[in-house]
C-alpha positions as CSV (number, residue, x, y, z in Angstrom):
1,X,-46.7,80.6,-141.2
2,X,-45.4,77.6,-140.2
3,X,-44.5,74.3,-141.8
4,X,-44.8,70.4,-139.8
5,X,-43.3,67.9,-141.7
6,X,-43.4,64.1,-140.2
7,X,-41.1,62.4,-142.2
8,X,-41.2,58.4,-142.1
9,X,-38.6,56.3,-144.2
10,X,-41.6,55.6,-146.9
11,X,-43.6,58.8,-146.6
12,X,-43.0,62.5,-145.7
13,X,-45.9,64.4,-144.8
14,X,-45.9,68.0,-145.0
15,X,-48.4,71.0,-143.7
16,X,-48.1,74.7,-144.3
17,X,-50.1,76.4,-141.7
18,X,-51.4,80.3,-141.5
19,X,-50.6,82.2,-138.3
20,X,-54.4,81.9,-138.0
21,X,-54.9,78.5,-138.3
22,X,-55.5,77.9,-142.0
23,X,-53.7,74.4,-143.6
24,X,-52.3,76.2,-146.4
25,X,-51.0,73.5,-148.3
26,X,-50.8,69.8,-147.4
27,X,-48.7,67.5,-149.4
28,X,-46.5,64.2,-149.6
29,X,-43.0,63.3,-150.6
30,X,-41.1,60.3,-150.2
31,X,-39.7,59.0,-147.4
32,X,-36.2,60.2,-146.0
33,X,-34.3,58.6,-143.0
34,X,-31.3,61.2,-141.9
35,X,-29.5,58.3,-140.7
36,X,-29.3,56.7,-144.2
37,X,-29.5,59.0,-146.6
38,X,-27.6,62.8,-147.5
39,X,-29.6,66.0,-147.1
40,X,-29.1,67.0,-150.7
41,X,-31.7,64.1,-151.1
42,X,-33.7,65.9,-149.1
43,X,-33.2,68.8,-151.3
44,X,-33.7,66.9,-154.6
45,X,-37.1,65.7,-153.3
46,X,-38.8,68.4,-152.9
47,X,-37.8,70.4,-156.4
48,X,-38.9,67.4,-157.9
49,X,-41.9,66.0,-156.0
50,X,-43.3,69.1,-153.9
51,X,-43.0,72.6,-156.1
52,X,-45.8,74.0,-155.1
53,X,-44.4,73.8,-151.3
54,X,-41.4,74.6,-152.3
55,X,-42.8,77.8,-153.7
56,X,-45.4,78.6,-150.9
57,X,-43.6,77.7,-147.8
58,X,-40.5,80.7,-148.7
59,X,-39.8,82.9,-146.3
60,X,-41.7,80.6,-143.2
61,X,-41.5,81.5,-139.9
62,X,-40.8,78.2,-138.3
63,X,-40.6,74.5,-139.6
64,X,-41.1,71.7,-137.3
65,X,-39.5,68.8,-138.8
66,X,-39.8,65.1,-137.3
67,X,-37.8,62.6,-139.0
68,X,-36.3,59.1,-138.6
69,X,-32.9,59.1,-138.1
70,X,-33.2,63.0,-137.0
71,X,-30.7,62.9,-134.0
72,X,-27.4,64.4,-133.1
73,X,-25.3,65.8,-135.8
74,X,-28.2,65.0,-138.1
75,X,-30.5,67.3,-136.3
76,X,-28.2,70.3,-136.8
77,X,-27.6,69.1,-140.5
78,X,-31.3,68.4,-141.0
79,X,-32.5,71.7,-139.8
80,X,-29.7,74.0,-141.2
81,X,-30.2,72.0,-144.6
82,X,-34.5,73.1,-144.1
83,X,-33.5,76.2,-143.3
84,X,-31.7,77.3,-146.6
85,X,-34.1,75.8,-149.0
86,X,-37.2,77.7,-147.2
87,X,-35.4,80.8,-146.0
88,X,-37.1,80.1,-142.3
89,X,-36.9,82.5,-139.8
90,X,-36.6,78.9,-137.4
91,X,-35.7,75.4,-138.2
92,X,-36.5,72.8,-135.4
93,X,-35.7,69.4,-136.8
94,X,-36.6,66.4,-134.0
95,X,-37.0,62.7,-133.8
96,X,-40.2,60.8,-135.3
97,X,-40.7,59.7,-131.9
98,X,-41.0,62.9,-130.8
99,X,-43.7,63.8,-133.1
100,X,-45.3,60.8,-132.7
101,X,-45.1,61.3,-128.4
102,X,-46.7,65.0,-129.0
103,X,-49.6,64.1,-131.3
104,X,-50.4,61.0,-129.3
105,X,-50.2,61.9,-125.9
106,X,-50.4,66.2,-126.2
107,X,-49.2,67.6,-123.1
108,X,-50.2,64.0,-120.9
109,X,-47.6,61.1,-119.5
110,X,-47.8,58.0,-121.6
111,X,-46.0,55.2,-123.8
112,X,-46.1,56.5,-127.1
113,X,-45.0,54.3,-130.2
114,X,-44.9,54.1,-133.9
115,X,-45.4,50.8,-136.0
116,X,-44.7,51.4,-139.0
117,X,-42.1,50.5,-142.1
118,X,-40.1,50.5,-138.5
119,X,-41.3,50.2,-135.1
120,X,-39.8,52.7,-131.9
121,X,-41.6,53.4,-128.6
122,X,-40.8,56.0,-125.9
123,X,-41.4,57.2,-122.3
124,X,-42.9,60.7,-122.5
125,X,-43.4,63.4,-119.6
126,X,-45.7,65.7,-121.2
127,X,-43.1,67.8,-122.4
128,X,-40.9,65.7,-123.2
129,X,-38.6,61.9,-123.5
130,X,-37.4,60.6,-120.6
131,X,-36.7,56.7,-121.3
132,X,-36.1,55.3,-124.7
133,X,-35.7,51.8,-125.5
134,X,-33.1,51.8,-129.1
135,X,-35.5,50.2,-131.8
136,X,-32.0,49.0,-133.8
137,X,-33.3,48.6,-137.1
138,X,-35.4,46.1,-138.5
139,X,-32.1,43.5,-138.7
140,X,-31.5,43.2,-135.2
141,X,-34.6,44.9,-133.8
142,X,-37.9,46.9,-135.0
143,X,-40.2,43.8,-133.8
144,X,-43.7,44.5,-135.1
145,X,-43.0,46.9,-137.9
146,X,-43.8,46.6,-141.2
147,X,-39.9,45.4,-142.1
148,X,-39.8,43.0,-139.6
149,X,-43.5,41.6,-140.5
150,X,-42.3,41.2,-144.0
151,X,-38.7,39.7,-143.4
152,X,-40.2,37.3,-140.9
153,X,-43.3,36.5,-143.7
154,X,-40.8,35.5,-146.2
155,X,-38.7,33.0,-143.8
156,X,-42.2,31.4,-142.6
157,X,-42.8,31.0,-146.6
158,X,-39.7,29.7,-148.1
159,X,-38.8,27.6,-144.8
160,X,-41.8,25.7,-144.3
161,X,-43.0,27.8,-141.5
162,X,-46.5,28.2,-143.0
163,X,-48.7,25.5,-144.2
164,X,-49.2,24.8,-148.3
165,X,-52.0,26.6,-148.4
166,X,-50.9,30.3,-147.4
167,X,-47.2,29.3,-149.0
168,X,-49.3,28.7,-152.5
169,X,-51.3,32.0,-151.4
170,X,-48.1,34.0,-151.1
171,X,-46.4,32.8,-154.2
172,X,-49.6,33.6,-156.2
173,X,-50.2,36.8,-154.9
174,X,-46.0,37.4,-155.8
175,X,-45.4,35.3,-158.6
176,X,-41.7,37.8,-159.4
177,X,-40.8,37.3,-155.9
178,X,-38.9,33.9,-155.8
179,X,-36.5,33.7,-153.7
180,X,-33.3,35.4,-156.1
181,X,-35.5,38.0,-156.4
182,X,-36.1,38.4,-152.7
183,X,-32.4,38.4,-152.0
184,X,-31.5,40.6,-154.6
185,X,-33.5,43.5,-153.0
186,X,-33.0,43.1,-149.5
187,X,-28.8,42.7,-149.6
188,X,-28.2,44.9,-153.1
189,X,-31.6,47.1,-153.0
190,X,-31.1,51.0,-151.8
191,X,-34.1,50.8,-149.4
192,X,-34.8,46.9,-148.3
193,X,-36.8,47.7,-145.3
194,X,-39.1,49.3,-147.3
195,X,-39.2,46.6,-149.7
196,X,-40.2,43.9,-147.1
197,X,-42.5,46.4,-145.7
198,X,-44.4,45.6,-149.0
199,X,-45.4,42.5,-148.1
200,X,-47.5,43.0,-145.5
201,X,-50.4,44.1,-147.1
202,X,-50.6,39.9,-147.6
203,X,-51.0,39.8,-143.9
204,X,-54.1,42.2,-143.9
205,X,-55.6,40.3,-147.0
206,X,-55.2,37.0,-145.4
207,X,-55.9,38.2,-141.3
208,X,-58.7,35.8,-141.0
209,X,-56.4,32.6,-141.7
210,X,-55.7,31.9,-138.1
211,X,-51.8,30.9,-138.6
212,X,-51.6,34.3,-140.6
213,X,-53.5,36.1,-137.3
214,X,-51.3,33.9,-134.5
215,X,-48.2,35.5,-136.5
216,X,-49.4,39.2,-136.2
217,X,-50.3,39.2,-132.7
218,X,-47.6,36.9,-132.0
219,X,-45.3,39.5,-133.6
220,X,-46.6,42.0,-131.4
221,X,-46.2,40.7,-128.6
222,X,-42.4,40.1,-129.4
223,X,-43.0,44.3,-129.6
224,X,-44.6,44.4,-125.8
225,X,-41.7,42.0,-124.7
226,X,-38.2,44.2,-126.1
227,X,-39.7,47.6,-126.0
228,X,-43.0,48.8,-124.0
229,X,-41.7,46.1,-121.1
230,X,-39.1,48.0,-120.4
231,X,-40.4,51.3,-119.1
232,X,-41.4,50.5,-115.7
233,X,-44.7,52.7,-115.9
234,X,-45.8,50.8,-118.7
235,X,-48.2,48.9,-117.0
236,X,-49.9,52.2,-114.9
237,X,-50.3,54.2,-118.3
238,X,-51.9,54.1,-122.0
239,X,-49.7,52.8,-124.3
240,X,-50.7,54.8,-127.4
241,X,-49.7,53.7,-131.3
242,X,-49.2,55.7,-134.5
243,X,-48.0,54.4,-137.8
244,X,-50.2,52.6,-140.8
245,X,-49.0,48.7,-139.4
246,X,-50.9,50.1,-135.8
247,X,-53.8,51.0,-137.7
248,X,-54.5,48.1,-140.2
249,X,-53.1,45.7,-137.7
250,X,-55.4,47.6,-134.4
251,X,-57.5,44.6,-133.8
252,X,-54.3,42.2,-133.5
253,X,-52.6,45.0,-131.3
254,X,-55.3,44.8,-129.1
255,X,-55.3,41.5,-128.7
256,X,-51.3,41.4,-128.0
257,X,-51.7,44.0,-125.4
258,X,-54.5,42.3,-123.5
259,X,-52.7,39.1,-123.8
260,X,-49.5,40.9,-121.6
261,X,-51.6,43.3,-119.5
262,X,-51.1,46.6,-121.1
263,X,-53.6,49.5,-121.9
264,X,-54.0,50.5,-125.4
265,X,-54.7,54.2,-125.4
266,X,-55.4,55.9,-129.5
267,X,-54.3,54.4,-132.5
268,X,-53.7,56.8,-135.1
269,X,-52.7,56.0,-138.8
270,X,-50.4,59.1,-138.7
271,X,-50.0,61.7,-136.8
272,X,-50.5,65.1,-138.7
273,X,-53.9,66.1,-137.4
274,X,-52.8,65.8,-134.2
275,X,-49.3,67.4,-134.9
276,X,-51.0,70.4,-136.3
277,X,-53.7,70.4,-133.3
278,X,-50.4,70.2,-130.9
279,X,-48.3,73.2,-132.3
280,X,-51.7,75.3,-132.5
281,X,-52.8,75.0,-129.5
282,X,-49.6,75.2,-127.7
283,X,-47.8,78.4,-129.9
284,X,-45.3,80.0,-127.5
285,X,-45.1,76.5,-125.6
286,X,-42.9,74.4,-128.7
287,X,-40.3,76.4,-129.6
């Protein structure tokens, strides 16, 4: 057996998979970023969200885990941490990116990115990252994620940016979030980036208002601009998106990527299928 987790800073996705192919068990768990948060959260979650993986994944052969946050030190910790609580034969525990880079492009060259609660973006080989632009977080980076979207969203609200008419729109659709309330989350709330990620479902519900659509592409572009632009095959290859901001947002991603020249290659809401697809067909190959 073996067991794919893609673990985003809102969601975890996890697969069990038989040595024959079979999905086992497929399951969710909140989100965990290794950069932010302890491994004995980790640990905590899945007693108390995920028992029936808990129970059903003992004794696996290998876990491929892809986190945010997953790198240096926190790999090691990550994957002896997975290790333990599964009794696995093999723990690999890897950047988001690089899950995101093997279900998008498989074993092909191309830009791969995720837009999501946060935005990254990478250079990939085939095999594996080459160039990597730092996404910084979504306070002094992560253009086009869902963060970013909302954090921007609320300044265009409260400072006039938007006209009366999607500023009334907002504060009806959130009459709790005035502006105390807004500031109490995002400096004093345990995950804030998630928080202002909440808000952009407002953007998808209002996408036909023009100002609200110039904002999302424009937003995008900002994404073209301080990430894809600098890999200098960018132009030459398909840039290819995973994440749920990518998918609900595909139309305005298209339209920033024509707008700057780029190729948009898939688009793909998250990238399970394709993880499970990749370590199938390339057992032997991953490990």
């Amino acid at each position: 057996m073996i067991l794919i987790a893609d673990a985003g800073g809102t969601k975890i996705e996890w697969a069990l998979i038989d040595s024959d192919g079979t999905t086992l068990l497929r399951t969710s768990t909140r989100g965990h970023n290794a950069a932010h948060a302890d491994t004995q959260t980790l640990v905590d979650m899945l007693h108390d969200e995920a028992p029936a993986l808990y129970a059903e994944a003992q004794g696996v052969d290998e876990i491929f885990y892809y986190g945010a946050g997953c790198a240096g030190e926190r790999k090691v910790t990550v994957a002896k941490t997975l290790s333990e609580i599964f009794h696995a034969e093999t723990c690999h525990a890897e950047s988001d990116m690089l899950g995101a880079a093997q279900a998008l492009c498989g074993r092909n060259k191309g830009i791969a990115c995720i837009l999501g609660t946060g935005s990254n973006s990478c250079y990939y080989d085939g095999t594996k990252i080459t160039d990597h632009v730092s996404p910084l977080g979504f306070i002094l980076g992560d253009e086009g994620s869902g963060a970013v979207l909302g954090r921007r969203l609320i300044g265009m609200v409260f400072k006039g940016g938007f006209s009366k008419k999607i500023s009334d729109k907002f504060q009806w659709r959130f009459p709790e979030d005035d502006i105390s309330q807004i500031i109490t989350h995002v400096y004093r709330g345990e995950r804030p980036n998630a928080y202002l990620a909440s808000f952009v479902p407002f953007l998808s519900e209002n996408i036909s208002e023009k100002e609200i659509e110039d904002f999302v592409v424009g937003e995008f572009i900002r994404f073209f601009r301080f990430n894809v632009s600098a890999y200098p095959t960018a132009h030459s290859l398909p840039v290819h998106f995973t994440g749920s901001v990518a998918h609900h947002f595909a139309d305005q991603l298209r339209s920033a990527a024509v707008t700057l020249g780029y190729t948009i290659g898939n688009i793909l809401k998250n990238p399970m299928d394709s993880l499970i697809s990749f370590h199938l067909e390339n057992q032997g190959r991953n490990k």
